[in-house]
N, C-alpha and C positions, 0 to 999 in steps of 0.2 A: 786166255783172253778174258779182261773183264768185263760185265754186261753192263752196258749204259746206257741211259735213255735215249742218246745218239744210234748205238747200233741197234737195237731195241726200233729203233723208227724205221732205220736202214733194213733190217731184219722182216717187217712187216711190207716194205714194199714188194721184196723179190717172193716171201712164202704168204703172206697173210694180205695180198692186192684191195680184198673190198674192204679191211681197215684202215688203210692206206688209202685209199681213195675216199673214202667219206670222213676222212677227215681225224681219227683217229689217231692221238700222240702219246708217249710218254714225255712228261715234263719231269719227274724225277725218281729217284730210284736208290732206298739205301736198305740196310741190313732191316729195320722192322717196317718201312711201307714204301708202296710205288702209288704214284700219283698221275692218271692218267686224264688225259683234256680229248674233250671234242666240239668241234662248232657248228651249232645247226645252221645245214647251206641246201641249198637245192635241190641237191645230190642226196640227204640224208634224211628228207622228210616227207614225214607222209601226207596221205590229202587231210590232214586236219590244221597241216603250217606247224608241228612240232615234230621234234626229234624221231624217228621210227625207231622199236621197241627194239629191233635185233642191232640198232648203232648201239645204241646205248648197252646193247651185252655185250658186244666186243669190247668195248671202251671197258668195261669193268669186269671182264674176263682176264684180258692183258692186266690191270690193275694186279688181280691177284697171280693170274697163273705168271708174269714177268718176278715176282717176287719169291714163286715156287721154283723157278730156273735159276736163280740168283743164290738159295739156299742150297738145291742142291747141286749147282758147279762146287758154292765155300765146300761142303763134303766131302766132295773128290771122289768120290764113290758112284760107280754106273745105279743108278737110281729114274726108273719110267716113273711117268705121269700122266693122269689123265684127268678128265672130268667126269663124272659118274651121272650124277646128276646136279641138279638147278632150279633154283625158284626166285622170282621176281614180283616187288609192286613198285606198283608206278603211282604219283600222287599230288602230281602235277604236270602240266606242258612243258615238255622239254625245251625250252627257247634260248638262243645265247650260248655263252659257253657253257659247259656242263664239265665239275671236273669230279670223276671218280677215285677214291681213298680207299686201301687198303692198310691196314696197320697191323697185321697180325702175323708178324714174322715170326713171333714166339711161338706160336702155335705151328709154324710153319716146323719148326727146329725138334718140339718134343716131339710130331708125326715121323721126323726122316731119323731121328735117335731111336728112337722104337723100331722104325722098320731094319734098322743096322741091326739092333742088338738081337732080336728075335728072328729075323730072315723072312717075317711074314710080312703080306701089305696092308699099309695103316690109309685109314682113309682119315681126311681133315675138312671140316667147313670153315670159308674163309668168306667175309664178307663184306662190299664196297659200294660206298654210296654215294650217289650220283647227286651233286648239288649245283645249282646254280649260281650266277655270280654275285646275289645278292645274298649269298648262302642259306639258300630254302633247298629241302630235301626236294629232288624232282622222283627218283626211284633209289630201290634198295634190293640189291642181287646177290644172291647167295649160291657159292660153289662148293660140290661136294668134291674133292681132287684125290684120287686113289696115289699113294705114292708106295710102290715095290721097289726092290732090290734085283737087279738082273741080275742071272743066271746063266753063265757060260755054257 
């Protein structure tokens, strides 16, 4: 099966509901970035009338971790994933659409080739940024994603 921004959406309403519910989309999805949208609504803001800081992580969580599933389905290899840790700034009001960018599928490729070739796990920082539609940075999030090689 290949991963689409379609099932990617599909995906997120049955296992991932509160990104699904506040609004959370991927709009596109190829080998070096995933492009993920959300619309600040009622449901996703906080009492100051902007975006709340943990929409805006899942929107740019999905952004890179949908581009880490993507890499290593192409591999074919049983290959875990997680998030280690994470760091965020925010740098304006989140208002409007907000669309997060990830483009570091290259980086995504030399972590999962090292961890093939060595049997150890590589960790990767991948990082996506949250702009608005007048294209002004609103936040900028950074994922540390541990990626190993399962073990029968």
């Amino acid at each position: 099966m290949v991963i689409s921004p379609s099932k990617l959406n599909t995906y997120l309403m049955f296992k991932l509901p509160a990104a699904f519910f506040t609004g959370v989309r991927t709009k596109a999805l190829n080998e070096n970035s995933c492009v993920v949208q959300v619309k600040h609504r009622w449901v996703n803001q906080n009492p100051f009338q902007s975006m709340f800081w943990a929409v805006q992580g899942m929107a740019a969580e999905l952004s890179t971790g949908a581009l880490v599933m993507t890499k290593i389905k192409a591999s074919r290899r049983p290959i875990s994933m997680l998030v280690a840790s994470n760091n965020a700034t925010f740098s304006k009001k989140a208002t409007g659409v907000i669309t997060f960018t990830c483009q570091e599928g290259q980086r995504i490729d030399a972590a999962i080739e090292k961890a093939i070739a060595s049997g150890d796990g590589q960790t990767v920082w991948l990082n996506a940024k949250g702009v608005n539609k007048e294209g002004v940075e609103v936040s900028d999030f950074n994922f540390e994603w541990t990626l190993k090689l399962k073990t029968k």
